[in-house]
C-alpha positions in Angstrom: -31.4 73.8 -25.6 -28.3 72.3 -24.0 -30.3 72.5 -20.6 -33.4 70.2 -22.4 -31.4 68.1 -24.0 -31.1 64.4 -22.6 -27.6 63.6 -20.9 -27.1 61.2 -23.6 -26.5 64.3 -26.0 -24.9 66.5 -23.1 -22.0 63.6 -23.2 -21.5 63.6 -26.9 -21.4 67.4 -26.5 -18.6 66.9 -24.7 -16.6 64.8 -26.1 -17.0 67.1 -29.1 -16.0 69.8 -27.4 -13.4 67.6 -25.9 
């Protein structure tokens, strides 16, 4: 999931995660 997702959603991931 996290590999197919766009970068778009991998950045807000980490800013979450952040």
């Amino acid at each position: 999931m996290l590999v197919k997702a766009p970068k778009n959603m991998f950045q807000l991931i980490n800013m979450l995660k952040r």
